[in-house]
ZAMARGU-4260 file (C-alpha; in steps of 0.2 Angstrom, whole numbers, plus 5000, padded with zeros to 4 digits):
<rodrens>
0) 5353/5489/5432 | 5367/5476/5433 | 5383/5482/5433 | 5393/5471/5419 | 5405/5483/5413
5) 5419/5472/5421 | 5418/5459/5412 | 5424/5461/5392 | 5414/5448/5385 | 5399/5459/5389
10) 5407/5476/5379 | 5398/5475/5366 | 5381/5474/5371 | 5375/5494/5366 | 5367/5502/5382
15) 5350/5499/5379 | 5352/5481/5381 | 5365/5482/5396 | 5351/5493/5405 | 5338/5478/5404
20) 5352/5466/5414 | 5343/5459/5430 | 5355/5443/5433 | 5372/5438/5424 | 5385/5421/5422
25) 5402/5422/5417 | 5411/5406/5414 | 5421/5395/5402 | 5439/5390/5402 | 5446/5411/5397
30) 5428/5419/5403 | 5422/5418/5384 | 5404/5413/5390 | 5389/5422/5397 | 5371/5421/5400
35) 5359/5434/5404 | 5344/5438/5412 | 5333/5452/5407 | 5319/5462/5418 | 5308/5452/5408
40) 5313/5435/5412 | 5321/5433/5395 | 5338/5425/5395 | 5351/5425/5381 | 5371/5419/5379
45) 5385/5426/5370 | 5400/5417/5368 | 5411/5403/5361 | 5400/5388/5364 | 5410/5374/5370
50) 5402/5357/5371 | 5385/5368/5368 | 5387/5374/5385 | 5376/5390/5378 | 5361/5380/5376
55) 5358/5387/5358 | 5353/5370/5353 | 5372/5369/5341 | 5391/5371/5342 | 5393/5389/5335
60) 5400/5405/5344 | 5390/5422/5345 | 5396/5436/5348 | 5380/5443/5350 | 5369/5438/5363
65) 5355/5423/5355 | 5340/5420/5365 | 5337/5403/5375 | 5317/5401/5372 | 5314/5387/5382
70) 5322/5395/5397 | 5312/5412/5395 | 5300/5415/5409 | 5309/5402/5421 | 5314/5416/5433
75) 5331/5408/5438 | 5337/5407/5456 | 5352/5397/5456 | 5364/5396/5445 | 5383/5384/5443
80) 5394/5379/5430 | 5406/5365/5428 | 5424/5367/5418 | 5417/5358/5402 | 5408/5369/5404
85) 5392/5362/5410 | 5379/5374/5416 | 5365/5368/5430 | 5351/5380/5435 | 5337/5379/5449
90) 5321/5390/5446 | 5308/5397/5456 | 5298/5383/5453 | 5310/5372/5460 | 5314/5364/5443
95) 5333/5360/5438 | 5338/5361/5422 | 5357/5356/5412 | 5364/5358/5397 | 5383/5359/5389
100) 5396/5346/5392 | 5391/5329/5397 | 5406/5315/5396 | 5404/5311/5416 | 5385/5312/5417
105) 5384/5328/5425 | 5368/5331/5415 | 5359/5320/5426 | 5350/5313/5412 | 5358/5295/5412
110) 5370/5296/5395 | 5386/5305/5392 | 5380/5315/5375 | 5382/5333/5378 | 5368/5343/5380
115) 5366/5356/5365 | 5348/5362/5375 | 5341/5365/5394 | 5331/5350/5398 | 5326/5346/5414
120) 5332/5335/5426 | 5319/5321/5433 | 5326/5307/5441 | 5322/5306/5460 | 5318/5329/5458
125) 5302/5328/5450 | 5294/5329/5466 | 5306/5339/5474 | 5309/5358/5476 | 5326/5364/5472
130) 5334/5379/5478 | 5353/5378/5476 | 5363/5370/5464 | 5382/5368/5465 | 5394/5363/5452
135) 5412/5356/5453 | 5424/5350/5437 | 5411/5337/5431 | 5399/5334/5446 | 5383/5343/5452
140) 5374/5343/5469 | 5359/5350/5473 | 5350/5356/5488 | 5330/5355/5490 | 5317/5366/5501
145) 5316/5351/5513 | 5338/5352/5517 | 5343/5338/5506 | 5357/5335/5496 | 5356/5326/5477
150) 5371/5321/5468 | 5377/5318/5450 | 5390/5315/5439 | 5409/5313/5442 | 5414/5303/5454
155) 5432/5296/5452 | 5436/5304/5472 | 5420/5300/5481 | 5413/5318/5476 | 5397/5312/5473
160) 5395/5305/5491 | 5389/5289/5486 | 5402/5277/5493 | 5410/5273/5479 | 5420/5279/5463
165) 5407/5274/5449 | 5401/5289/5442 | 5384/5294/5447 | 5374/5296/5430 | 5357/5304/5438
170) 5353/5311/5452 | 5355/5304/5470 | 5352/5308/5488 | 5368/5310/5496 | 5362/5301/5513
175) 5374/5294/5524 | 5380/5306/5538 | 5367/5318/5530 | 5353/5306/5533 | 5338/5316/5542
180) 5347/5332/5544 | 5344/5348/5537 | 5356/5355/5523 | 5356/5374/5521 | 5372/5378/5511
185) 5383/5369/5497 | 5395/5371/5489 | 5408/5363/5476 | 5426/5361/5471 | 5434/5356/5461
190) 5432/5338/5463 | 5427/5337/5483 | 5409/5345/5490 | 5403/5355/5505 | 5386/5358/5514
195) 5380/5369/5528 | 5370/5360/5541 | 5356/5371/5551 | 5364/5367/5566 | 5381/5375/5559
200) 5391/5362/5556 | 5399/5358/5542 | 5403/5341/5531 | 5414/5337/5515 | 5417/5323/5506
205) 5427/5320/5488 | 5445/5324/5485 | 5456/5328/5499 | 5472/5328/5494 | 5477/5345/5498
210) 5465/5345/5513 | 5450/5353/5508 | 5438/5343/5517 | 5445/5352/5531 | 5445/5334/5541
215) 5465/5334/5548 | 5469/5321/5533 | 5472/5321/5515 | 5463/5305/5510 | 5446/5305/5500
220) 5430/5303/5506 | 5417/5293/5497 | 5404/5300/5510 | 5403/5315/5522 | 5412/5318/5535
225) 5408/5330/5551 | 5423/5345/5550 | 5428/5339/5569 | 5439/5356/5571 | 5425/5365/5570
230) 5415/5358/5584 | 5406/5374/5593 | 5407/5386/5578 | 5392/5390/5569 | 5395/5390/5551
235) 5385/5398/5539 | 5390/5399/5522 | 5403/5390/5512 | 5414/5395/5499 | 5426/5381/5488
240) 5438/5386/5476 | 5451/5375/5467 | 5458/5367/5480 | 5454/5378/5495 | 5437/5380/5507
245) 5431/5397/5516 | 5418/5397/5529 | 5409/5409/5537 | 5404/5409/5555 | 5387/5417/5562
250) 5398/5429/5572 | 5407/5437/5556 | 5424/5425/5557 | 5430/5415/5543 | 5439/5399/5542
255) 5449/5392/5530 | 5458/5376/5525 | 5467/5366/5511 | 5478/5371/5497 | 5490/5387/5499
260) 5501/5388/5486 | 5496/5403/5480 | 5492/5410/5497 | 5472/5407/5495 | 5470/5404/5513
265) 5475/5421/5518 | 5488/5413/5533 | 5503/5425/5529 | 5511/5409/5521 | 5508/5396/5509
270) 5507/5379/5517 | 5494/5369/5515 | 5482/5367/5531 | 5472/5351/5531 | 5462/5358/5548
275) 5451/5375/5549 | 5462/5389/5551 | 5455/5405/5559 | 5462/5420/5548 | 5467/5437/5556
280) 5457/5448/5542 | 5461/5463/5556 | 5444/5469/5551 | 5429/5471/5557 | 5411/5456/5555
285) 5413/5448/5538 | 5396/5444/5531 | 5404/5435/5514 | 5417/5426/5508 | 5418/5422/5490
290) 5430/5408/5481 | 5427/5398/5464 | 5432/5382/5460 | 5441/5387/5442 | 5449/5397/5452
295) 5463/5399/5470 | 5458/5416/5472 | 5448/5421/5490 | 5437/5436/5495 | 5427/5442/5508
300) 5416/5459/5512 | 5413/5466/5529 | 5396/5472/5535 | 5402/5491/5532 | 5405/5485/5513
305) 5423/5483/5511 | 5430/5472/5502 | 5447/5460/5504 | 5457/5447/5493 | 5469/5438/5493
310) 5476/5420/5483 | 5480/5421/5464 | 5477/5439/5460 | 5482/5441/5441 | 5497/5430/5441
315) 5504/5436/5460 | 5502/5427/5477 | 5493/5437/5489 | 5495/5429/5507 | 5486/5442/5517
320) 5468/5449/5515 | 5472/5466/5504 | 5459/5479/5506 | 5452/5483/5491 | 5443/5498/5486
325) 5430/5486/5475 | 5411/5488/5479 | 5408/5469/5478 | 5417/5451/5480 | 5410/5450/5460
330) 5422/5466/5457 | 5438/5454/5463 | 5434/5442/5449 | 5430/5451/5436 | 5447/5461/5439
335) 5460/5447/5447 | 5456/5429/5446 | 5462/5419/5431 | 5449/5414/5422 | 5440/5430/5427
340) 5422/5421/5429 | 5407/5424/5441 | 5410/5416/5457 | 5392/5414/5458 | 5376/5422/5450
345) 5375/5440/5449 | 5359/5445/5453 | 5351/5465/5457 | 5334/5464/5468 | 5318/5462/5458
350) 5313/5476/5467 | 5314/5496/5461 | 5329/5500/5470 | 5339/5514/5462 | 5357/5517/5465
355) 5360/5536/5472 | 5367/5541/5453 | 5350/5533/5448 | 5337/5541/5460 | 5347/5557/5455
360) 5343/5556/5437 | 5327/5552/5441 | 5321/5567/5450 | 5330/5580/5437 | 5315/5593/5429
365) 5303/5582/5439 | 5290/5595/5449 | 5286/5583/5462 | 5298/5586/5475 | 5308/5602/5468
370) 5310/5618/5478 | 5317/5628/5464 | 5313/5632/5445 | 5321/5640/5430 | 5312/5651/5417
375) 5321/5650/5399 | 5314/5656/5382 | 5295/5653/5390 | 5299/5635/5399 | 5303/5629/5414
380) 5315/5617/5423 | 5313/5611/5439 | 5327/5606/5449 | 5335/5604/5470 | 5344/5621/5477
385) 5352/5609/5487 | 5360/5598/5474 | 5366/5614/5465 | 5374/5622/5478 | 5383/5603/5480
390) 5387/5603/5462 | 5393/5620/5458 | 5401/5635/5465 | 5391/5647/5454 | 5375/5642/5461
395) 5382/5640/5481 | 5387/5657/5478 | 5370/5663/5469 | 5355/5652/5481 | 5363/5658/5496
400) 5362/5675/5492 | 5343/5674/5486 | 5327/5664/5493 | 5319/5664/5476 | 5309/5651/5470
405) 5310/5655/5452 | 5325/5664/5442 | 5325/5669/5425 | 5338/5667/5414 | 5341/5676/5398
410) 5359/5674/5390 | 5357/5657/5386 | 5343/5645/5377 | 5334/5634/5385 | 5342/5618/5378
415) 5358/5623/5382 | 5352/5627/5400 | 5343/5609/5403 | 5360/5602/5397 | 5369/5611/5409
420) 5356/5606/5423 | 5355/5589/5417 | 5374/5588/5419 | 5376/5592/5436 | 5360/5578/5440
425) 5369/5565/5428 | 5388/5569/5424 | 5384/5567/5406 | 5379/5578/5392 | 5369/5573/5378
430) 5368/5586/5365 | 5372/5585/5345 | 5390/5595/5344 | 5384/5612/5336 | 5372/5614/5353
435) 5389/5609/5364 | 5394/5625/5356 | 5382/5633/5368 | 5385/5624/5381 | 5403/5626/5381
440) 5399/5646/5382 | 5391/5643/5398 | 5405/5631/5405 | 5416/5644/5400 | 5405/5658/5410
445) 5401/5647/5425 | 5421/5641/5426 | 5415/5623/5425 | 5430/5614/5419 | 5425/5597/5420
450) 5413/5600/5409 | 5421/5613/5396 | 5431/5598/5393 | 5415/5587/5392 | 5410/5599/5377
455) 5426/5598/5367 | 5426/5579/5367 | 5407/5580/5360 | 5411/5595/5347 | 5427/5581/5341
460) 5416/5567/5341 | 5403/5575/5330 | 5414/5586/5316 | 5413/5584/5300 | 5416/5596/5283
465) 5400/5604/5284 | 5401/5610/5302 | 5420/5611/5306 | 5422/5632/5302 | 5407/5634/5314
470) 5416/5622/5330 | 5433/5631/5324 | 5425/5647/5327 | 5418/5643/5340 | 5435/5635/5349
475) 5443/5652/5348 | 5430/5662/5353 | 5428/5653/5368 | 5448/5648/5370 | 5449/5630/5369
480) 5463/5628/5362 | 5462/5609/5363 | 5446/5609/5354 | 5453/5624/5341 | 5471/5614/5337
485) 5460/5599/5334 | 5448/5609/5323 | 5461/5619/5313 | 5470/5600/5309 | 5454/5593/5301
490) 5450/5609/5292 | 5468/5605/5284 | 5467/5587/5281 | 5449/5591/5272 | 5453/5608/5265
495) 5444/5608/5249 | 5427/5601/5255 | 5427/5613/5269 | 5432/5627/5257 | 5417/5625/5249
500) 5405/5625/5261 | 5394/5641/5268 | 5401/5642/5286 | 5420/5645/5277 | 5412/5658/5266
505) 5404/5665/5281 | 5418/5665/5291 | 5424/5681/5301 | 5436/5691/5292 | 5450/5691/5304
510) 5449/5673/5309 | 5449/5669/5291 | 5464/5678/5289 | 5470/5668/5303 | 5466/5652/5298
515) 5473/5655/5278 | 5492/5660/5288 | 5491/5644/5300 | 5486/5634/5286 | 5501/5639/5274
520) 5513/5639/5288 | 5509/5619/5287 | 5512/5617/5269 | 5492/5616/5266 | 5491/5626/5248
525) 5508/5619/5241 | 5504/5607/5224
</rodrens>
């Protein structure tokens, strides 16, 4: 499963569909727009449409997620969007297709209408395999199987690499300095472009002004240009933001150049450096950096999986790499750059790997690999001595006192047991709340805080008139006096519906006595 949470303009997809995310965008000027990618190649959008960039076939928001047919089974692996937005993607096939905002020709499809539609882009690719696109402002480049670069689109610095200004309305191979060498990595800002030679070096051409071609100079190049400070180091991945480059060498360093006003090169300061700049990350091998071109926020991750910003972080100017405690360069984004957009394709491994939580919930009541079983009412429940005795004092204390491979238990049912098992598999209960009455008995027994207070926040959730004398009884019986102050108020604000029902003429004669004086001490029986 993808983890989306992050980002809001996903917070209302209901679970179900949030489990079938394989592959996810965020984009648009406030990070109101998303696609989607789901375990069976189907791909949706949500969001506010702008110049059709969802590629619904209209102009009109959704704020729940419509499918894109024509890109269904497509299996996308590439994916960049523009600030118009437009939205470029390569698939497995090698295919490219564009949609959304068109006014410079970054469609690639020889006009200037916005695209309302994916449609393919032909001219010059038909015969070519795509793997990598890039967009920046208005612009596209993108690289094929055999390390060529095409280019599309706005060209008003040179960002197109054509040799000229015109803008570029279909595809073009960007040849020049690039001619018969082999591209591995590109990359795009705002309005300049990068690429990753096989041989390490690097080239950029477009806008330079505040040095982001990295060439010692601020003026633009309408073709590319060799990065002469790097000469020796073997660069391996790209990164643009804004107005700033990162690069990653092969020996874990990182290098970075162009605009600083916010601090985006991570050099302690916030000139401007027109040359590669080592930075002092004080860390150990970096095997990413990230950087978006809405955007003059920086990040990296190390090989151990720690991760560092620095740039525009929510409005401040981070100079230094800060150590974060974020899983993920995606996590940086989604929390502290402005717009908070994907900085590239999320994607999880088509594969079946499970997170630890995952494998976890898997293996609960499964027979196959347990050492250990439970016998309530008849029915058994298989589960890991070892993972108990992590989880839970009661059962440390019990298993190492016995080598038993089956225990019977008696005072409680079986649904409340599973639910207590499941629990220390999943963090999470899921019972209906006259059952968490149960299970809040065993809590209590077994001392298990945590989730005592997990059972009062499901008996809440699920009063109503009907059952609220039983969960108020069972509050004081159990003394949660949370959960019974909470209980007691909604009797009072529904008093003559709950009056009436069977549980209230049921009730135990002392705690009705109990209840009648509370209740009158809040005014509850005066006209």
């Amino acid at each position: 499963m993808l983890d989306v949470g992050k980002w809001p303009v996903f917070a209302l997809l209901p679970p179900e569909e949030l489990r079938l995310i394989r592959q996810a965008c965020v984009f648009g000027s406030a990070a109101n727009e998303a696609l989607y990618v789901t375990v069976n190649d189907e791909v949706f959008a949500l969001g506010t449409n702008c110049s059709g960039c969802l590629g619904l076939g209209d102009l009109q928001s959704t704020i729940e997620p419509r499918r894109i047919d024509v890109l269904c089974g497509k299996k996308t692996v590439s994916l960049s969007y523009g600030t118009g937005p437009h939205v470029v993607i390569a698939t497995a096939d090698g295919e490219v297709f564009a949609w959304g905002h068109n006014g410079y020709s970054q469609l690639g499809n020889g006009t200037t209408n916005h695209g309302l539609t994916p449609a393919q882009v032909s001219t010059n690719l038909l015969n070519k395999r795509v793997t990598e696109v890039a967009c920046g402002s208005h612009h596209t480049i993108a690289l094929t199987t055999d390390g060529e670069v095409f280019a599309w689109g706005y060209n008003n610095s040179g960002q197109v690499g054509s040799g000229s200004t015109a803008n570029q309305p279909t595809p073009r191979r960007v040849s020049s300095c690039l001619q018969n060498k082999v591209v591995v990595n590109i990359a795009c800002g705002q309005l300049c472009s990068m690429a990753v030679l096989d041989n390490g070096e690097t080239y950029g051409w477009g806008y330079n002004c505040n040095g982001q071609l990295g060439l010692g100079n601020n003026g633009n190049q309408q073709t590319p240009c060799r990065i002469a400070a790097l000469q020796g180091v073997n660069i391996i991945q790209v990164a643009c933001g804004y107005a700033h480059t990162l690069a990653l060498t092969d020996e874990g360093f990182i290098y970075a150049w162009g605009a600083n006003s916010y601090g985006q090169l991570g050099t302690g300061n916030k000139s401007n450096q027109a040359v590669p700049t080592l930075i002092n990350t004080d860390k150990e091998r970096m095997v990413e950096v990230a950087a978006c071109h809405t955007s003059h926020t920086s990040a990296a991750k190390t090989q151990s999986g720690q991760v560092l910003m620095w740039g525009q972080c929510r409005g401040q100017a981070v100079a230094c790499p800060h150590l974060t405690h974020f899983a993920s360069t995606d996590d940086v984004f989604a929390c502290f750059a402005t717009p908070a957009v994907t900085w590239h394709l999320l994607t999880v491994d088509g594969d079946d790997y499970l997170t630890v939580a995952q494998s976890l919930k898997r293996e609960f009541d499964s027979p196959d690999i347990s050492d250990l079983k439970f016998l309530v009412d008849g029915k058994c429940i298989h589960v890991h001595k070892a993972l108990l005795k992590i989880r839970c004092e009661h059962f440390r204390v019990l298993l190492n006192e016995t080598d038993e491979e089956s225990i019977e238990i008696h005072q409680f049912s079986y649904l409340v047991y599973r639910a207590f098992l499941e629990y220390l598999y999943t963090d999470t209960i899921n019972l209906p709340p006259e059952d968490a009455i149960g299970l809040l008995d065993l809590a209590t027994f077994y001392r298990e805080t945590r989730l005592k207070r997990l059972c009062q926040e499901t008996i809440k959730r699920g009063i109503s008139e009907e059952n609220a004398i039983t969960l108020l009884s069972a509050a004081v019986k159990y003394e949660a006096r949370d959960l019974e102050e909470f209980c007691f108020k909604f009797c009072v604000n529904h008093l003559t519906a709950v009056t009436q029902t069977q549980a209230f003429a049921d009730m135990d004669h002392e705690l009705l006595k109990a209840f009648i004086s509370k209740a009158s001490r809040y005014g509850a029986f005066k006209n």
